[in-house]
N, C-alpha and C positions, 0 to 999 in steps of 0.2 A: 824818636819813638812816636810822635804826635802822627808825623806824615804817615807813620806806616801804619797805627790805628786808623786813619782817616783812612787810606787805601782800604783795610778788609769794612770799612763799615759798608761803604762804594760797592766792593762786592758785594756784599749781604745783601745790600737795599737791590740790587743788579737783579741776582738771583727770584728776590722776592717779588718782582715786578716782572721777571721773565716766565714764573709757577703761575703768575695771575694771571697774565694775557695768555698764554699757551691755548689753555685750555678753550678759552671765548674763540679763536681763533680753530684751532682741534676738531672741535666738538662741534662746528657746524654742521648738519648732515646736509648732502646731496638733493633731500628733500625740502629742506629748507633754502637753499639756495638756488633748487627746482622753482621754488613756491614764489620767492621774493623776483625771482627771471619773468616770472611769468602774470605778477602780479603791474609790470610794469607798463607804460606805454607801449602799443603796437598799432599793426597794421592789422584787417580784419584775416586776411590772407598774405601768405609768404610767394604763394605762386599759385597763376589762376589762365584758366584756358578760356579763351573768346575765340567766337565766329567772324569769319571777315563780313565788315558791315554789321558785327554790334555796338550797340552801345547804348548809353547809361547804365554800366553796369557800378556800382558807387565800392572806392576804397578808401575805407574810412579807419581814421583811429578806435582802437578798443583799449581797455582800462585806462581809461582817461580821465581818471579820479583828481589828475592833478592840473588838470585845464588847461593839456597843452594844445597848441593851434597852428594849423597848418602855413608856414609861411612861404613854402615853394615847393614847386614838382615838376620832376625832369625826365627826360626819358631819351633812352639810349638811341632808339630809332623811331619817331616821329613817322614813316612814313608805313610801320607798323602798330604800332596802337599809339595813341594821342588824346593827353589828358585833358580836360576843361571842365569848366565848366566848376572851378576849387571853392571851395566855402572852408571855414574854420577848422572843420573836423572830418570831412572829406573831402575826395575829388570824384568825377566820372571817368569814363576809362571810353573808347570806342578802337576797336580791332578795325584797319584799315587795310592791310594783305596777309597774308602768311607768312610768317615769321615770331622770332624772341625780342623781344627787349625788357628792359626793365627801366623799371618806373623808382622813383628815388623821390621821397616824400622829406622836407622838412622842417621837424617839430620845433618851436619855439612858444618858453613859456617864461611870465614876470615873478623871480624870489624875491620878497623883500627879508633884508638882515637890518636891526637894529637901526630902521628907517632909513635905508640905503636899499634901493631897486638895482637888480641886475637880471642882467636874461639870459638865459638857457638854452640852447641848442641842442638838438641830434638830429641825425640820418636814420630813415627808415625804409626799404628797400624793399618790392614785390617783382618777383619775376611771371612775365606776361608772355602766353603763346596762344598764338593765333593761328586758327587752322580755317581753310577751307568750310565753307557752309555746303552741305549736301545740297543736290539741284533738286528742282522743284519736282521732276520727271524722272522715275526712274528706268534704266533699257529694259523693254523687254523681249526674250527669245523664243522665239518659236510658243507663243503664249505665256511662259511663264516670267515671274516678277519679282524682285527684294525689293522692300520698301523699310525704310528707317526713320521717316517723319511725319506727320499728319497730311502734309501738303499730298507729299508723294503717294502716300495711302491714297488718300481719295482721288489723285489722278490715274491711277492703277484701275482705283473701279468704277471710272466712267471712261476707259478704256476698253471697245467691243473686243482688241484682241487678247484682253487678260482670262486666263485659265487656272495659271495655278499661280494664288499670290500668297508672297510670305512675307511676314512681317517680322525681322528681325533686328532687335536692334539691344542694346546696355542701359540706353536711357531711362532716365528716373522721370517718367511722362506718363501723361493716361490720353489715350486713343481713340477715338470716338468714331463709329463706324455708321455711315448715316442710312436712311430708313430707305433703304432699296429691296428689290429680289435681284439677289445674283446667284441665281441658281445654277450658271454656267462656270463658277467660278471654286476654285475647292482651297479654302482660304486653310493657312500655316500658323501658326502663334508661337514665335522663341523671342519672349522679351521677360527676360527673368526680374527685373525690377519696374514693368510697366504697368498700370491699372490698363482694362479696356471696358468700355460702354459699348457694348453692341447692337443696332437698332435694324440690321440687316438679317435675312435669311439667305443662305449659301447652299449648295450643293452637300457641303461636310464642312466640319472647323476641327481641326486636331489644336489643339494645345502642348508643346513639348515645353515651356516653362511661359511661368506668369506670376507677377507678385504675390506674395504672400495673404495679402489684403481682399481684392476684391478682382472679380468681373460681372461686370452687371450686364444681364441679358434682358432684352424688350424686345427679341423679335417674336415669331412665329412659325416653326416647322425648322429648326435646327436639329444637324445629328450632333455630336461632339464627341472627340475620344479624348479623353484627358491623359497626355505620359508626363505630367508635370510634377516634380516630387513635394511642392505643396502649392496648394489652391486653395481658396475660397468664392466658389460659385453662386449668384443671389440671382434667381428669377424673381424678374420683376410683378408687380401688380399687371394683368393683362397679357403678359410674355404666354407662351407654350412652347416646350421642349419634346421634340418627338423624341430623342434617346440623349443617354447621355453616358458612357462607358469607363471609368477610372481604370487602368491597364498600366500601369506604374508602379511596381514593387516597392515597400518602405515607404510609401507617400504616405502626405499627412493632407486630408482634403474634407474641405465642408461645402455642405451645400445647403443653400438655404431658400425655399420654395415657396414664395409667395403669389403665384401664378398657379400654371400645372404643368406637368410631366409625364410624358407616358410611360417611361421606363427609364430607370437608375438599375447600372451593374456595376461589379468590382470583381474584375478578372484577373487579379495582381495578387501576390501573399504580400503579409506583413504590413498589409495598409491599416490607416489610424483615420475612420471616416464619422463623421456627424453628419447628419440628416435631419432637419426640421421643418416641418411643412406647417402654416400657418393656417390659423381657422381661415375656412373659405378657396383652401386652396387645395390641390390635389398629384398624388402620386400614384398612378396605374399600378404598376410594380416596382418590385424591390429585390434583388437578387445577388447572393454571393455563392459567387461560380465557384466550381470545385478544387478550380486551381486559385483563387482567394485565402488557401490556407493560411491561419494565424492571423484574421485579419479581425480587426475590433472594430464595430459597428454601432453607434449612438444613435437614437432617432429619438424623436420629440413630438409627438403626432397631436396636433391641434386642427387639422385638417382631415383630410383622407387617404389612405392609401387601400389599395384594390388588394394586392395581395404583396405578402413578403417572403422568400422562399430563402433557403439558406441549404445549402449542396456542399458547402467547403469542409475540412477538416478541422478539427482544433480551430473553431472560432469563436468571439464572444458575438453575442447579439445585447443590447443592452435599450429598452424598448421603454416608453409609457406614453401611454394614451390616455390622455387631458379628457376633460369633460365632453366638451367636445367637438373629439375625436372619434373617428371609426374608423375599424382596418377590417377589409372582409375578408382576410386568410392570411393564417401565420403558418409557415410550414416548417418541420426540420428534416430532409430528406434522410433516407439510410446512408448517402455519401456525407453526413455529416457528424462524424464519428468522434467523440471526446469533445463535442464543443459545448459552449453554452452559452443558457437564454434565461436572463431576468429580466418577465418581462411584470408590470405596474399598471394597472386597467382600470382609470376613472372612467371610459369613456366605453364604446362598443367594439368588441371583435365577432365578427362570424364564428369562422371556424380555425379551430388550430388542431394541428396535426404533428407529432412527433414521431417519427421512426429514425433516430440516429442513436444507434447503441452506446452506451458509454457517457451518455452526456449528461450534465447537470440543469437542473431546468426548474425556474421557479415561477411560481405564477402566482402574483396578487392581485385578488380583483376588488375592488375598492367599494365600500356604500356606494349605489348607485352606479356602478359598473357592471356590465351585463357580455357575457361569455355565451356564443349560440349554440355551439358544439365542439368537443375535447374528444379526441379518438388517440391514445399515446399505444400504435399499432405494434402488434407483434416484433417486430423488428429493431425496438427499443431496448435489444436486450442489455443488462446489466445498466440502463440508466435512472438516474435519481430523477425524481418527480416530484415535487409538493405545489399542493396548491391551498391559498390560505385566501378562501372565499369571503368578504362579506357585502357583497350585491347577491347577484344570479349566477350561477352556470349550469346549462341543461344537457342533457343528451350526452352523456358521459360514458366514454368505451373505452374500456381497460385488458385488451388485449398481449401486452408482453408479461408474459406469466414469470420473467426473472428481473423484472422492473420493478424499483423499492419507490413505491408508489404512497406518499400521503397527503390526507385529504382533512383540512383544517374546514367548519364553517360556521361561520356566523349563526346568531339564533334568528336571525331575518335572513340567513343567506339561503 
C-alpha cells in the first residue's frame, strides 16, 4: 500500500510540474522570440554588394551589449573580396573581381560563473557580391548618351560629340552638373532616388523622375518640363528659369523660387503643386492650363509674381500675399468653371478678374493690404463672391448680374 501511495503522489507532483512549465514554454509569442533573435549579437548586414576595387567598406558587430569580440574572419574566396584590416568589433571588406563569397566572422566573449572564466564562441556570416564598377566613359551613338555616375556625367559633357544626354540610373547619389553652357546638348533626368545640383544651362532638361527632396538649380536660361510624379524644385539665390512646365498627372510637386522665373505651368489634371517665391525674388507668370483640371495650387508670395491666370476646371487656387508681396493680376478665366479661389492679401494685388461661372471665391484683404482693381465680369454667372475688406480696394465692377456677390468693410476699409 505504501509503494502505490508513493507512485500517485509521483504522479500528482508530475502533473503539477508539467501545468507549471507548459504554460512558460506555450505562452511564448513569436514576438517575443522575434525580439530576444534580434536583440542578440550580429553582423551589421546579412549580405552586402561591393564594386571591384572597393574598399573599406567596415562589417561590424551590432547589439553588442555583451562585449563580444572579433577573434577571426574567413572568406570563402579571397580572390573575390578580402577581409583586413580586423579590430575587436569589426573588420574592412575590399571587392577584388566579380563574384560571391562570404565572409564568416568569429565572435568570442569571457563569462565568469562563481569565479570560474570561460569563453564563448559563435559563427556569424555575411554574404558578399561583387560586381563590376561602371567605366568612367560612357559609348556614345550617333551623339547620343546614358550616364549612371558622376565620373561619366561630366565626361559626356565635355564631349563635343554629345547631343542628347540621359542621365539614368537607381542610385541613392546627388549629381552635380558643373557651370557650363551646353546649349547644344538636350539633357534627360530618370533618377528616381537621385538629388541634382545643377550649375549648367542646356538647350531643354526634361525631368521624367527625380527624388522626392530636392533639385537645386544655379543656372541661368533653362527651359524644363517636369513628368516626374513628385518633385521638389528650389531656384537658387541668382539662378533664372526661362520656363518651367509640370505636365505629369497626379504629381505632387513644389517649387521653391528664390531667384526668378519667367513662367511656371501645370498642364496635367489632378496635380497637388506649392509655389513660394521669396521676398526679393520673382515670378513673371503663373498659369493653370485648361487641361490642369482638379488640380490644387498653394502659393506663398513674399516676392512677386506678374500675373496668375487659372483657365482649368474644378480647381483650387489657394493664394496669400505677405506684406511684402505683390502680384499684378490674378485672373479666373470663363474655362474655369466650378473651381475655386481663397485668396488672403497682406501685401498688393493689381488687378483681379473673375469670369468662371460657378465658382467659389473669397477674398481677404488684410489692414494694410491694397486691391487696385476687382471686375467679377458678366460671365461669372451663378458664382459666389465675398469680399471681407479691411485695407483698400478701389475701382470695383460688378457686372454678373446672377453672381451672389458680398461685400464686407472695414470702418478704415
Amino acid at each position: 500500500m505504501r509503494i502505490r501511495q508513493l507512485k500517485l503522489e509521483v504522479a500528482v507532483l508530475l502533473a503539477a510540474v508539467m501545468t507549471c512549465s507548459a504554460p512558460a514554454s506555450a505562452g511564448m509569442s513569436a514576438l517575443t522570440v522575434s525580439a530576444a533573435a534580434k536583440a542578440q549579437v550580429r553582423l551589421n548586414v546579412e549580405s552586402k554588394t561591393l564594386k571591384v576595387g572597393q574598399k573599406g567598406y567596415k562589417l561590424k558587430l551590432v547589439n553588442n551589449n555583451q562585449k563580444w569580440k572579433i577573434q577571426k574572419v574567413t572568406t570563402t574566396k579571397a580572390s573575390v573580396c578580402k577581409p583586413y584590416g580586423r579590430k575587436n568589433t569589426y573588420v574592412l571588406l575590399k571587392g577584388k573581381k566579380e563574384g560571391t563569397a562570404a565572409i564568416r566572422v568569429k565572435a568570442v566573449r569571457t563569462v565568469t560563473k562563481n569565479g570560474k572564466k570561460t569563453t564563448k564562441s559563435k559563427w556569424l556570416s555575411c554574404k558578399v557580391r561583387v560586381k563590376q564598377k561602371a567605366p568612367d566613359t560612357a559609348e556614345t551613338v550617333n551623339g547620343d548618351v546614358t550616364v549612371s555616375n558622376q565620373t561619366q556625367l561630366e565626361n559626356a559633357l565635355k564631349n563635343a560629340e554629345t547631343r542628347t544626354l540621359r542621365l539614368q540610373t537607381e542610385a541613392a547619389d546627388t549629381f552635380t552638373i558643373p557651370k557650363a553652357e551646353y546649349k547644344d546638348i538636350t539633357l534627360t533626368v530618370d533618377a528616381p532616388n537621385a538629388d541634382v545640383v545643377n550649375n549648367g544651362t542646356f538647350q531643354s532638361i526634361s525631368v521624367l523622375a527625380i527624388k522626392d527632396s530636392t533639385w537645386l538649380e544655379n543656372a541661368v536660361g533653362n527651359i524644363f518640363s517636369v513628368l516626374a510624379k513628385a518633385a521638389r524644385f528650389v531656384v537658387q539665390p541668382g539662378a533664372e528659369v526661362d520656363s518651367i512646365t509640370f505636365s505629369q498627372a497626379d504629381a505632387k510637386v513644389s517649387l521653391e523660387v528664390n531667384g526668378n522665373v519667367n513662367s511656371v505651368s501645370y498642364a496635367a489634371p489632378n496635380a497637388d503643386a506649392k509655389i513660394s517665391v521669396a521676398q526679393g525674388s520673382s515670378v513673371a507668370s503663373v498659369s493653370v492650363a485648361e487641361d490642369a483640371q482638379h488640380t490644387k495650387v498653394d502659393l506663398d508670395v513674399d516676392g512677386s509674381i506678374g500675373n496668375m491666370q487659372l483657365t482649368a476646371p474644378d480647381t483650387e487656387i489657394k493664394m496669400a500675399v505677405a506684406k511684402s508681396g505683390t502680384v499684378n493680376g490674378f485672373s479666373m478665366s470663363a474655362q474655369a468653371k466650378s473651381s475655386k479661389a481663397d485668396l488672403t492679401i497682406d501685401g498688393q494685388i493689381g488687378n483681379m478678374s473673375f469670369a468662371a461661372p460657378q465658382a467659389d471665391i473669397k477674398v481677404a484683404v488684410a489692414e494694410g493690404g491694397a486691391v487696385s482693381k476687382v471686375d467679377v465680369d458678366a460671365a461669372a454667372d451663378s458664382a459666389k463672391v465675398s469680399f471681407d475688406v479691411k485695407g483698400s480696394m478701389s475701382d470695383v465692377s460688378l457686372d454678373a448680374e446672377k453672381a451672389d456677390v458680398s461685400l464686407a468693410v472695414d470702418d478704415d476699409g
